[in-house]
C-alpha positions as CSV (number, residue, x, y, z in Angstrom):
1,X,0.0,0.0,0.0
2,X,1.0,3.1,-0.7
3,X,2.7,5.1,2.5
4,X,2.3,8.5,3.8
5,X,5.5,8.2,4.9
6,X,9.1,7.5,4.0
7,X,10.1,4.5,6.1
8,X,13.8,5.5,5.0
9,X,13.6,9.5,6.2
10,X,11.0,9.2,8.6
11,X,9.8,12.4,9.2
12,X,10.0,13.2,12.8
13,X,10.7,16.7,15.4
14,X,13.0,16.3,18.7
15,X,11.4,18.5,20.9
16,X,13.6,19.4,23.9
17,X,12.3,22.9,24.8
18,X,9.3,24.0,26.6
19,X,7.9,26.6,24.7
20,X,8.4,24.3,21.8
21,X,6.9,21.7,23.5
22,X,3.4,23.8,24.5
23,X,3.2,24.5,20.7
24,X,3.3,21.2,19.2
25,X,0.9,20.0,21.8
26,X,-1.1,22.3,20.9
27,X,-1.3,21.9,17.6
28,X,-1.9,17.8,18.3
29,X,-5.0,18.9,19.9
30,X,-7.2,19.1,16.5
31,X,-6.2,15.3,15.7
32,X,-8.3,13.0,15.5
33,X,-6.2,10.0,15.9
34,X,-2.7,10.1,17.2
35,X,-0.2,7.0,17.7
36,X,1.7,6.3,20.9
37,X,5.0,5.3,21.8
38,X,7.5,5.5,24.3
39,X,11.3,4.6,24.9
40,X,12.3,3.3,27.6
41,X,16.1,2.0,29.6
42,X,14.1,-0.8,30.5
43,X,11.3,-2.8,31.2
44,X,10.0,-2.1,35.0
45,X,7.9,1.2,34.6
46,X,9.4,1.6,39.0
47,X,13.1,1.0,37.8
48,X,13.5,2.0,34.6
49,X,14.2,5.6,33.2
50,X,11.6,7.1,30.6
51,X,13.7,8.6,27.9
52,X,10.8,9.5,25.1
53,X,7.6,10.0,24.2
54,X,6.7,9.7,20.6
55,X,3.1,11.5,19.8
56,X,2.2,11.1,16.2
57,X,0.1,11.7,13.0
58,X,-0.2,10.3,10.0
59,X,3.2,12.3,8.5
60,X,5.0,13.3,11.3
61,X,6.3,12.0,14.7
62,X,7.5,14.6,17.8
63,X,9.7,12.5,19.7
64,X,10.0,14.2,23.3
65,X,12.9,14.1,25.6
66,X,11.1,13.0,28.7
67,X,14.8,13.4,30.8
68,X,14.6,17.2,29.5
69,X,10.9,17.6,29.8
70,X,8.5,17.3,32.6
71,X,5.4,16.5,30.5
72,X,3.3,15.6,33.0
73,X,3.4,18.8,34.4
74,X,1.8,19.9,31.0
75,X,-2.0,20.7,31.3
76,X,-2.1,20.2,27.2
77,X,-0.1,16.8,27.6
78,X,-2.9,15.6,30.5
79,X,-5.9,16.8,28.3
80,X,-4.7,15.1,25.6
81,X,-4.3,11.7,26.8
82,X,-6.8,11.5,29.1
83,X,-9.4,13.0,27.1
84,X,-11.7,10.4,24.8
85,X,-11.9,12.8,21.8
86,X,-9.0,11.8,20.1
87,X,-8.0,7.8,19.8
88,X,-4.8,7.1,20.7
89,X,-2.8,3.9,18.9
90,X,-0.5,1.9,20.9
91,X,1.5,-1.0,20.2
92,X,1.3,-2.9,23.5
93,X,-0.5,0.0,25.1
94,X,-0.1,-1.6,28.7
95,X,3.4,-0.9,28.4
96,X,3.2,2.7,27.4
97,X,0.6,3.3,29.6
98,X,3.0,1.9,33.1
99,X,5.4,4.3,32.1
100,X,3.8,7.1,31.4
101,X,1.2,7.0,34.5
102,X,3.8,6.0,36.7
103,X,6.6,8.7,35.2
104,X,3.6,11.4,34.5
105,X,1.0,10.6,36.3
106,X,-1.1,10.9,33.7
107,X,-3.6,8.1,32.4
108,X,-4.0,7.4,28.7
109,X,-7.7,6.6,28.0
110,X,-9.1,6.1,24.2
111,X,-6.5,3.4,23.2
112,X,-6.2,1.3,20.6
113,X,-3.7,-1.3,20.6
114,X,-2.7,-2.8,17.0
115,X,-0.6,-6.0,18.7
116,X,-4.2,-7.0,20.3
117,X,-6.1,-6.7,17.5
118,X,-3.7,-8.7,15.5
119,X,-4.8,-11.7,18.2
120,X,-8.0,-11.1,18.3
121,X,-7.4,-11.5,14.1
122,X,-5.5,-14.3,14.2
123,X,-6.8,-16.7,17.0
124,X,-5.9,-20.2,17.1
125,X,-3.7,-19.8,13.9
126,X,-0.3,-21.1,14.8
127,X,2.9,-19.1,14.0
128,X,1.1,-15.6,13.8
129,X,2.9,-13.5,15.6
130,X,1.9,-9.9,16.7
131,X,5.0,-8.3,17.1
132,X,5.5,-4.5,15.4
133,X,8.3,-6.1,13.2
134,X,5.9,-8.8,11.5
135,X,3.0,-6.5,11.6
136,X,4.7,-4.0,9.2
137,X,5.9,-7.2,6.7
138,X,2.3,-8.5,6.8
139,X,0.8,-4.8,6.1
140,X,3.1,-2.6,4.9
141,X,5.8,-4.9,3.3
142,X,7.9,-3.1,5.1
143,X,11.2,-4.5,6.9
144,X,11.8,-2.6,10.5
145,X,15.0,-3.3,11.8
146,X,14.3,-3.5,15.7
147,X,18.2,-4.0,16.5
148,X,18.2,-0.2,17.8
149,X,15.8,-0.8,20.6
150,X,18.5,-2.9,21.8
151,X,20.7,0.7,22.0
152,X,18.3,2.2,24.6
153,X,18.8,-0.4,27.7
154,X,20.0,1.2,30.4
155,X,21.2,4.1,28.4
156,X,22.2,7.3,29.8
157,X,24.2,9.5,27.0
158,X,22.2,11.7,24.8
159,X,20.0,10.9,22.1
160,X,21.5,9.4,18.6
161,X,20.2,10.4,15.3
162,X,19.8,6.8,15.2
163,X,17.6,6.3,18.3
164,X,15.5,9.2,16.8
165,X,14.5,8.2,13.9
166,X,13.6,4.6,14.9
167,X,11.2,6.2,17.5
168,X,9.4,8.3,15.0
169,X,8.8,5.1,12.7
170,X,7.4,3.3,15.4
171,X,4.2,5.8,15.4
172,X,4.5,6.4,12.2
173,X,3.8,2.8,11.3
174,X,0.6,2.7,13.2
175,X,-1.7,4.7,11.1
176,X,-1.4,2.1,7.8
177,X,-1.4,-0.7,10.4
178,X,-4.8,0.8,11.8
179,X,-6.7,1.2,8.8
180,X,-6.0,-2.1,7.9
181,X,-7.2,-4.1,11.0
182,X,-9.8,-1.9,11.7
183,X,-10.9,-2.7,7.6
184,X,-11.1,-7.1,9.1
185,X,-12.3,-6.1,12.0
186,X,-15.7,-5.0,10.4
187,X,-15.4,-7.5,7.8
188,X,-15.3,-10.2,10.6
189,X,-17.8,-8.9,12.8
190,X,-14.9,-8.1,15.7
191,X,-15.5,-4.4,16.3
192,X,-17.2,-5.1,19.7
193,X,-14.4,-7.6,21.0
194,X,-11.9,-5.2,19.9
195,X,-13.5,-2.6,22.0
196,X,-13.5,-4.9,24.9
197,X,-10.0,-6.2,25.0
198,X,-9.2,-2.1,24.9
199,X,-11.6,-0.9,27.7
200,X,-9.8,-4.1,29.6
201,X,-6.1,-2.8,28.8
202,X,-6.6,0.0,30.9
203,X,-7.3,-2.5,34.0
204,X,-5.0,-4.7,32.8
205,X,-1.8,-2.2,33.0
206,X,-3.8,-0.9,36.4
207,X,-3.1,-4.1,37.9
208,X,0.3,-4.6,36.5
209,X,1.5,-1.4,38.3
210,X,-0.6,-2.0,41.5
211,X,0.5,-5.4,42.1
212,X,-0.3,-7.7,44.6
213,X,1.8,-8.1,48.7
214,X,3.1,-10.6,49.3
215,X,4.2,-12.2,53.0
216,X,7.7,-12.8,52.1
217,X,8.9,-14.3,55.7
218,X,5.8,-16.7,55.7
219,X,6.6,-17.9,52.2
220,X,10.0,-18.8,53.4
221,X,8.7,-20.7,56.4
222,X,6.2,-22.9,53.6
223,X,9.4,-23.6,51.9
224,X,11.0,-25.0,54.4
225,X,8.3,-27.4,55.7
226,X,8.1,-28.6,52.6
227,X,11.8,-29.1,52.1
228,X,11.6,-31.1,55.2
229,X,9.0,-33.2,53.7
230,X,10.9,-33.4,50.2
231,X,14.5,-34.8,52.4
232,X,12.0,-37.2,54.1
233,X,10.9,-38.5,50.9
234,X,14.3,-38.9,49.2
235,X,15.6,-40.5,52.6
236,X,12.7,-43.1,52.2
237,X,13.5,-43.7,48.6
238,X,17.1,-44.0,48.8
239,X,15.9,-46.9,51.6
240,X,13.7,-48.7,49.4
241,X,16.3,-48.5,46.3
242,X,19.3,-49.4,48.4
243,X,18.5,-53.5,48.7
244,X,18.9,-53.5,44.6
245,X,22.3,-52.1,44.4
246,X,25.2,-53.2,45.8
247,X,26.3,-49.9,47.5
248,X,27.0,-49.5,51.1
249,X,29.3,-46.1,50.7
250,X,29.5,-43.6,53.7
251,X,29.9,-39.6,53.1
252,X,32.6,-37.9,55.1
253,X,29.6,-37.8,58.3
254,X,29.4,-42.0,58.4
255,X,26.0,-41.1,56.4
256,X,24.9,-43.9,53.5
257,X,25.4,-42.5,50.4
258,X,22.3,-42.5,47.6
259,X,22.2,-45.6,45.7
260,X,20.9,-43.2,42.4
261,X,20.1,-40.2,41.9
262,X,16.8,-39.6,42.0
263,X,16.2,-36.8,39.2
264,X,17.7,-39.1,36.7
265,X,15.3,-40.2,34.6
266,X,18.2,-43.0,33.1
267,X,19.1,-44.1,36.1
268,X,15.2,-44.1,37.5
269,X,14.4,-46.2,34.1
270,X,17.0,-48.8,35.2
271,X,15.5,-49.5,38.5
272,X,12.1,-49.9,37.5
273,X,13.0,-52.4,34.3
274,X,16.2,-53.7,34.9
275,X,16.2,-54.1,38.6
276,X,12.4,-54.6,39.5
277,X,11.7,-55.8,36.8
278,X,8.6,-53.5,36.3
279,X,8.5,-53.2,32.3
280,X,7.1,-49.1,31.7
281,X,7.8,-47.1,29.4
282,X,8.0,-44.1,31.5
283,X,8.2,-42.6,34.8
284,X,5.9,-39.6,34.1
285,X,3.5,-39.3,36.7
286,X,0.5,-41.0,34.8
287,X,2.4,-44.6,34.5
288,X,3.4,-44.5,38.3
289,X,-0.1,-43.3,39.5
290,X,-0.8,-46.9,38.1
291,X,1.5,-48.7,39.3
292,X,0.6,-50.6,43.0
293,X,4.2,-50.8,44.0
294,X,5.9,-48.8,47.6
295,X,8.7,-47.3,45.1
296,X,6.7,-45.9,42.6
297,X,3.9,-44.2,45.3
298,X,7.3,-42.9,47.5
299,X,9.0,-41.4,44.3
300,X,5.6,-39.8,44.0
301,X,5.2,-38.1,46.9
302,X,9.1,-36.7,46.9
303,X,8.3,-35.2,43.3
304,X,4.9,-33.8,44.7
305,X,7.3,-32.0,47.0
306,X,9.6,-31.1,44.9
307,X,7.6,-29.8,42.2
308,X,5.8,-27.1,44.7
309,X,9.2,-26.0,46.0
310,X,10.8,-25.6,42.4
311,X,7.7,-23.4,41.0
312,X,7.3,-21.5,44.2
313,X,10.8,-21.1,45.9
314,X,13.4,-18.4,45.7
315,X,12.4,-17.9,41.6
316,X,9.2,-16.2,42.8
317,X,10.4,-14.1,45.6
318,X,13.3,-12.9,43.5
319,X,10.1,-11.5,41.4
320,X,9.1,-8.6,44.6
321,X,9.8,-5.4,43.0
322,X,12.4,-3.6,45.1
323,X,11.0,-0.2,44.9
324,X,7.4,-1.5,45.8
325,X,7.8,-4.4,47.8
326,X,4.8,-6.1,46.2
327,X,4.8,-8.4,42.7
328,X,3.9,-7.1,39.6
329,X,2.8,-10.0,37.3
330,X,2.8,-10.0,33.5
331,X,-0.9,-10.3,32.4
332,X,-1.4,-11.7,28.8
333,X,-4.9,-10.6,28.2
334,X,-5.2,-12.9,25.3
335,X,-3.0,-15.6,26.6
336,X,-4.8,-18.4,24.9
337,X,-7.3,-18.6,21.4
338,X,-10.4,-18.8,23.5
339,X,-9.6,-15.0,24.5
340,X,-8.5,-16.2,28.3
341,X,-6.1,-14.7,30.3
342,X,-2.6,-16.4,30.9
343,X,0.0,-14.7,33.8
344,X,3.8,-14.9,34.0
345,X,6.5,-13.3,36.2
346,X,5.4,-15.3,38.2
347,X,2.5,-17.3,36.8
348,X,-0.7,-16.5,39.7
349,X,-2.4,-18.8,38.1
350,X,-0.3,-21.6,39.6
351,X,-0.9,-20.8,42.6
352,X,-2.9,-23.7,44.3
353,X,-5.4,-23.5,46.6
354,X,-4.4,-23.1,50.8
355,X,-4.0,-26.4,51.7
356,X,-2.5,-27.8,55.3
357,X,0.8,-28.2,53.4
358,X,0.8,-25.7,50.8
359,X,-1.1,-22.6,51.9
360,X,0.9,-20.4,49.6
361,X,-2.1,-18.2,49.1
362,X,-2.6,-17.3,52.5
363,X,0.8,-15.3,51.6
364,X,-0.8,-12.7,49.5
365,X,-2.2,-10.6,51.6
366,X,-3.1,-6.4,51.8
367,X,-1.4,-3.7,52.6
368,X,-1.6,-2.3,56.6
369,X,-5.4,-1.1,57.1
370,X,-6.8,-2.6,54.2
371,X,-8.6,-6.0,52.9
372,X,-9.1,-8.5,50.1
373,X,-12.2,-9.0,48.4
374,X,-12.4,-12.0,46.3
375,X,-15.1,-13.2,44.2
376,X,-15.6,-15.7,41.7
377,X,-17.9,-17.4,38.8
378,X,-20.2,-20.0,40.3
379,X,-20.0,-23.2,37.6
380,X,-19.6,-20.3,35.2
381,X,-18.4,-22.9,32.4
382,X,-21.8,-25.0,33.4
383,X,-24.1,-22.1,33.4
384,X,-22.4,-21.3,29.9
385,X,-23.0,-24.9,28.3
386,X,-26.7,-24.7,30.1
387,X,-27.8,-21.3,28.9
388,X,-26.2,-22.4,24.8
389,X,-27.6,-25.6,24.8
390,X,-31.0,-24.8,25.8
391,X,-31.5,-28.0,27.7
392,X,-34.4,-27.3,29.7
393,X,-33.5,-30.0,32.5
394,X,-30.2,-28.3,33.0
395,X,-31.5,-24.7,32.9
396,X,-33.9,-25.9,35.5
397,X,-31.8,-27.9,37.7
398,X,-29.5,-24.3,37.9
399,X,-32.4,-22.2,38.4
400,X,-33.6,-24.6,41.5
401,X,-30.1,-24.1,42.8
402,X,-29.5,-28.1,42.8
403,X,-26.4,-29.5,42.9
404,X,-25.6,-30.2,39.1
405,X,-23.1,-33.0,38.8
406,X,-25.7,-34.9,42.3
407,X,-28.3,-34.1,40.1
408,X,-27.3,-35.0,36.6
409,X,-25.5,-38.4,38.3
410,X,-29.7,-38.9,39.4
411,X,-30.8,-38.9,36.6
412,X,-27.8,-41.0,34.6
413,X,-28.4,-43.8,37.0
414,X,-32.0,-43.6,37.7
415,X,-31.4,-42.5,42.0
416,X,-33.8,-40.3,43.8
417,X,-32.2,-36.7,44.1
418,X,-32.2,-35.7,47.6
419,X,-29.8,-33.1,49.3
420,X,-27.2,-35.7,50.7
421,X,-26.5,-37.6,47.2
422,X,-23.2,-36.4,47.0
423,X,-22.9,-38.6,50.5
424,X,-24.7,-41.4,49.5
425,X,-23.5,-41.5,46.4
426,X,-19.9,-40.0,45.2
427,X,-18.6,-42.4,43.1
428,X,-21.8,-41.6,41.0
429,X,-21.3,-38.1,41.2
430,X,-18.1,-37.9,40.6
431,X,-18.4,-39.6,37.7
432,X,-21.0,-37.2,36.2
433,X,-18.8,-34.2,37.5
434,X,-16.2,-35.2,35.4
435,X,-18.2,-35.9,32.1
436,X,-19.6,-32.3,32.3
437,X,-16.1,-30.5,32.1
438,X,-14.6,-33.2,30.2
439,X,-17.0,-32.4,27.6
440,X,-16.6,-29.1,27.1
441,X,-12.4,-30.1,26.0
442,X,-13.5,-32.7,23.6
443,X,-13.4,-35.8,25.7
444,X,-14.4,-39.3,24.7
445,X,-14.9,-43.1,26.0
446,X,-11.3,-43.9,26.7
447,X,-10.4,-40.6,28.3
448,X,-13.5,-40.9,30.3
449,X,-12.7,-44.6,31.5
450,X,-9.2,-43.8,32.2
451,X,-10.2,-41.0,34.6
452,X,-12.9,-43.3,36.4
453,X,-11.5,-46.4,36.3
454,X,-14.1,-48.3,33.6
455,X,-13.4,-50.0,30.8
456,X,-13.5,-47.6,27.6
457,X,-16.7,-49.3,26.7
458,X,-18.2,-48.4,30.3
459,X,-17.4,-45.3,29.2
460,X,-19.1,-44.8,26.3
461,X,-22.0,-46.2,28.1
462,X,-22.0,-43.3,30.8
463,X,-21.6,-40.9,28.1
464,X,-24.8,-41.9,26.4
465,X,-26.4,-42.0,29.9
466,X,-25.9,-38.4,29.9
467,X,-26.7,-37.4,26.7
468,X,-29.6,-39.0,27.3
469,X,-30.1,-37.1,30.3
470,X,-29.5,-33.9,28.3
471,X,-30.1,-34.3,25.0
472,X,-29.8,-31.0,24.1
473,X,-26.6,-30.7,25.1
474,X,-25.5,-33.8,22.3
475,X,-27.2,-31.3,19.8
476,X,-25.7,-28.2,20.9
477,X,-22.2,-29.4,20.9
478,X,-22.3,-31.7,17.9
479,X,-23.1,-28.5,15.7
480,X,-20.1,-26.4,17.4
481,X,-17.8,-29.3,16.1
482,X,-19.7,-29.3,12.4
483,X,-19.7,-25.7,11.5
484,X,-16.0,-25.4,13.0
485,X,-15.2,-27.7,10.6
486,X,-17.1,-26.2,7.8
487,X,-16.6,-22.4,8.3
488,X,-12.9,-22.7,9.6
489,X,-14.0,-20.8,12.8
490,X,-16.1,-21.1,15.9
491,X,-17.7,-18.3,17.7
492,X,-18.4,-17.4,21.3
493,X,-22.1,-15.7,21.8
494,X,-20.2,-12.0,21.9
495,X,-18.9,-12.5,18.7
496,X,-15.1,-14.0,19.9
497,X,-13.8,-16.1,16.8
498,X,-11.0,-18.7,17.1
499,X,-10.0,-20.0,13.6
500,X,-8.9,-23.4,12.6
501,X,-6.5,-24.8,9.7
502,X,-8.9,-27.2,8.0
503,X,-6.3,-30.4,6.7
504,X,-6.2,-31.5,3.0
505,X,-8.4,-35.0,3.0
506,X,-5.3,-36.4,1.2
507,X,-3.3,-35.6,4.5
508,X,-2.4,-39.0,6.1
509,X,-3.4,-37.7,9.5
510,X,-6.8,-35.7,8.4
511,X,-8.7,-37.4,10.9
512,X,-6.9,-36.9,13.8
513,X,-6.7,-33.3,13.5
514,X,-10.4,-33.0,12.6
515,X,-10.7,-34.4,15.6
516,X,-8.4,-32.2,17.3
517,X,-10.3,-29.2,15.6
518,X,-13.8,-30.6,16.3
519,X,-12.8,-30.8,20.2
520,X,-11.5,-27.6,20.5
521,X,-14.4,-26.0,18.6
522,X,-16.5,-27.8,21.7
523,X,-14.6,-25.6,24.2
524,X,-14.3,-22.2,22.9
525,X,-17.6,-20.9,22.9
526,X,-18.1,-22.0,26.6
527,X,-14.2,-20.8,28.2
528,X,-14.5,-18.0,25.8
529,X,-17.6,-16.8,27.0
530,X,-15.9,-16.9,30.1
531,X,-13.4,-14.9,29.5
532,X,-15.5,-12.5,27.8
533,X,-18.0,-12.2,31.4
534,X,-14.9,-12.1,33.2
535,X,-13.4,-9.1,31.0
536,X,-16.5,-7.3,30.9
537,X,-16.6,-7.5,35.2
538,X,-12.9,-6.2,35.0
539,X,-14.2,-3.1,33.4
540,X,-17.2,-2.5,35.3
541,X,-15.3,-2.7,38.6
542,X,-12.7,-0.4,37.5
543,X,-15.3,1.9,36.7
544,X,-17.0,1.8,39.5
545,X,-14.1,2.0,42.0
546,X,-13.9,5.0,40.6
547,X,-17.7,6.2,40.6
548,X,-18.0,5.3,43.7
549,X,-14.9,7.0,45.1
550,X,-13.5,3.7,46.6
551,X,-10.2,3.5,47.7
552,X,-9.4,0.2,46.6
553,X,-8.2,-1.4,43.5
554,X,-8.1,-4.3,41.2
555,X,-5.0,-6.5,42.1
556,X,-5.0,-9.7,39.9
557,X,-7.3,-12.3,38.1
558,X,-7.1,-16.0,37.7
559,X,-9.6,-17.6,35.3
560,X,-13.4,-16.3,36.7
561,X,-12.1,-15.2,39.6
562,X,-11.2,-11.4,40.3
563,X,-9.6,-10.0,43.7
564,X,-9.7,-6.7,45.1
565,X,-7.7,-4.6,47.5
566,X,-10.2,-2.1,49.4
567,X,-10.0,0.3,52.4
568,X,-11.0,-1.9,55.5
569,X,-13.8,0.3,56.4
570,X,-15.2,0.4,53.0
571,X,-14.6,-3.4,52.3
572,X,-18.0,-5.2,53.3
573,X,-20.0,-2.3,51.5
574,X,-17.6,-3.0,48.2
575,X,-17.7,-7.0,48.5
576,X,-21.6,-6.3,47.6
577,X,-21.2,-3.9,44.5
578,X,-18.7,-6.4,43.1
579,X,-20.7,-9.3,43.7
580,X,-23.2,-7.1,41.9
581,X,-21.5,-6.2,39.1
582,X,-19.9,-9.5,38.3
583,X,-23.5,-10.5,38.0
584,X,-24.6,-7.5,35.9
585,X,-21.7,-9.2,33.5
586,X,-22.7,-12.7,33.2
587,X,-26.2,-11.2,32.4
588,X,-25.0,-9.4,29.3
589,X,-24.6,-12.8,27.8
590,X,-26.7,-15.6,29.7
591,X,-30.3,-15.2,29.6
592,X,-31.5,-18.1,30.3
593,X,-29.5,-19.3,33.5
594,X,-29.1,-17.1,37.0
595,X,-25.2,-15.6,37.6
596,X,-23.6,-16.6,40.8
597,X,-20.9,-14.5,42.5
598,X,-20.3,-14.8,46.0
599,X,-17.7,-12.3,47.6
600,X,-15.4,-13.4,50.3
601,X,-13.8,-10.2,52.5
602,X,-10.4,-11.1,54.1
603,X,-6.9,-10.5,55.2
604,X,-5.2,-13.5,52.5
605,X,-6.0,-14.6,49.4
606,X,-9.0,-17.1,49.6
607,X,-12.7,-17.9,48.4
């Protein structure tokens, strides 16, 4: 396409002096559409220095010296990026936005953010990436060389001729970039989503400079029980192995030295086939769950150990900002093709539930004088399949406030309902419970039996039982996997698309990854509706923190669940207007079903 621009004299204006500054700004105000951009000597908006700003249109780029210039002190600058007259493109706008609100103080509102809407674009498409670099190839046929960002970490000498011009590209770049996407968007019926994922950037990047506290010494103290517990493990390993080897070495304290090393998966291979004579093909944790032998269930339970203490040790801790004492996590808003969120630096949404051993989560806790309000989807992904599918049973059982998987194991195996089934019967439910979810990724007979124990025949049997139970749901999902197949896309009800690449029928493995297509269609519709309730409750908490005049927060998400940091004194009266408008989300999109959010006020991390 053609360029209003020449990507090899970018047009661009250093602006270093103040009075220079107020007129440019100035001039900026009669734009409709300006891209965004800064430069930074780093990545942590706290630690980092701001160098520039970039502010552009269509021809030009002003590239301001942010060490020179105190921009937020600019009543032009403010209006400008805080006002909603004028749309502002970003290219990862949640980065931008951290360091400009945390070097300004300023807030950008009216973004749009071109490497989103290349995700929302490309969903489920493997090896589309959304970088600026690949967006201008796939666009603009245009090569950016991005080996001068590298120049600006930690920098501290003046600004290169360089340094300048790659800046003003990077806005300049936007504009074609724009009226491209914007051009599919339509086409594909996105606008809306795209709208979405932008009012959620804003909370997004909110939470990513709030963070969350976290109780450090405790943390350490969890460690070290469970280290305990690991050593104790190992010791009772090394005791069971030691009979099979002929070792009987002594360290320099008169202790027995390990027969193997227990990490080694060669030497762990040889014990269980050479030297008990065990025949498996692996020690992964589904062949030894299998296995009824003392070694296999101990080496268990010392990887159990060691697993929790190698994703939540010293790695995480090393993560607590210095300047803020809290973590800031990474949020990936569109961390997976159904439009769910994914974490890193460190991953939240590893954290498991408090348990006697593990309760890491007690850990995360609020700041001196305040609490933690914590709310989450009831069956959300149930409630999702119920309200699609139509199924009047189900809608009914979830309007009467039953117990789902009691009463949908009722009526597979023909038992009274009655308020203590899941005592009477847990096997049954159990069984039920895990056909519902395992349904909504796809799952079959053999999956099904492997996970209850029954034959894969059994399985298929208990399947049909439910189907049977709700036929509609049969229907329902059945057509997700068709029209996937036969439009190249699914769809959740708010218009989320995931697309699929549909396999030549000569391909020798066609079937298998129409099947891999057809399950996958299954689940996006109900985890992306999902994400899309749980998107639309980020942005009408934010909003109404602020309505309300609450001081509080949003501190993280995980899945359907949301948490909140909020004054103690205001914390009970805000647990109730977040249950509330979690509620007023799910009711965009499920009409047929009730919403459930129940809050939970404390001083840790629970529901």
């Amino acid at each position: 396409m053609e360029l209003r621009f020449d990507p090899e004299n970018p047009k661009y204006e250093y602006v270093t002096e103040l009075s220079r500054a107020e007129e440019v700004l100035k001039s900026l105000e009669k734009e409709d559409i300006l891209a965004v951009d800064v430069e930074s000597s780093g990545l942590d908006p706290y630690t980092s220095t701001l160098l520039l700003i970039q502010i552009g249109t269509p021809e030009i780029s002003y590239v301001f010296d942010a060490r020179m210039l105190k921009i937020g002190e600019f009543s032009l600058f403010k209006q400008l990026m805080e006002g909603t007259k004028t749309l502002k493109l970003l290219h990862n706008a949640k980065f931008d936005y951290g360091f400009i609100k945390v070097n300004t103080g300023v807030e950008v509102n009216n973004m749009y953010d071109t490497m989103l809407t290349e995700a929302i674009l490309t969903a489920g498409l493997v090896g589309k990436s959304s970088s600026l670099q690949e967006l201008s190839m796939r666009y603009l046929e245009l090569s950016i060389d991005k080996g001068t960002r590298k120049t600006f970490y930690n920098y501290t000498g003046k600004i290169t001729e360089a340094q300048l011009q790659y800046s003003g590209l990077d806005t300049l770049v936007l504009f074609p970039i724009f009226e491209q996407q914007t051009k599919r968007l339509k086409e594909e019926g996105l606008v809306n989503i795209a709208k979405l994922e932008f009012a959620v950037t804003k909370v997004v990047a909110e939470m990513e400079l709030r963070g969350v506290y976290i109780d450090v010494p405790k943390w350490r103290e969890i460690i070290k029980d469970l280290q305990v517990k690991r050593d104790d493990y190992a010791a009772q390993f090394q005791e069971l192995v030691r009979p099979y080897y002929n070792s009987s070495q002594s360290d320099l304290f008169g202790n027995l030295s390990d027969a193997i090393n227990v990490n080694s998966q060669v030497q762990l291979m040889d014990l269980f086939n050479n030297r008990l004579r065990l025949n498996i093909p692996s020690t992964g944790d589904g062949v030894l769950a299998n296995m009824d032998h003392p070694v296999a269930k101990v080496l268990r339970d010392y990887r159990g150990y060691e697993k929790l203490i190698s994703a939540f040790g010293d790695s995480l801790l090393a993560q607590v900002n210095v300047k803020t004492g809290r973590l800031h996590p990474d949020f990936k808003q569109l961390g997976a093709a159904t439009g769910r969120f994914a974490c890193a630096n460190p991953n939240l949404q590893q954290i498991p539930r408090n348990s006697e051993e593990a309760p890491f989560r007690r850990c995360f806790t609020p700041a001196s004088g305040y609490k933690l309000v914590v709310t989450d989807y009831s069956s959300m992904e149930m409630r999702v399949l119920a309200d699609q599918s139509g199924d009047t049973k189900f809608i009914q059982a979830l309007k009467d406030d039953l117990d789902v998987h009691s009463y949908t194991a009722s009526l597979m195996f023909n038992k009274p309902y009655t308020n203590e089934f899941k005592k009477l019967y847990p096997d049954l439910r159990q069984a039920a419970k895990i056909i519902g979810f395992g349904l909504m990724y796809g799952m079959g007979p053999h999956s099904l039996g492997r996970q209850i124990g029954v034959t894969p025949e059994e399985g298929k049997e208990y399947l049909e039982k439910y189907f049977q139970s709700y036929p509609s749901v049969r229907k329902y999902l059945d057509k997700l996997a068709t029209n996937a197949v036969k439009n190249g896309w699914s769809k959740t009800p708010a218009g989320r698309k995931r697309w699929y690449t549909i396999p030549d029928k000569m391909d020798p493995d066609y079937s298998k990854k129409i099947g891999q297509i057809q399950r996958e269609a299954k689940n996006h519709p109900i985890q992306g509706t999902n994400a899309d309730i749980t998107k639309f409750a980020l942005v009408f908490l934010h909003e109404r923190l602020q309505k309300e005049g609450v001081d509080g927060f949003v501190t993280h998400t995980v899945h359907d669940e949301i948490v909140c940091e909020v004054r103690a004194d205001q914390a009970k009266d805000w647990a109730l207007i977040q249950q509330e408008e979690m509620v007023r989300a799910g009711e965009l999109i499920l009409k047929k079903v009730p919403v459930r959010s129940d809050p939970f006020v404390g001083d840790y991390w629970e529901h």
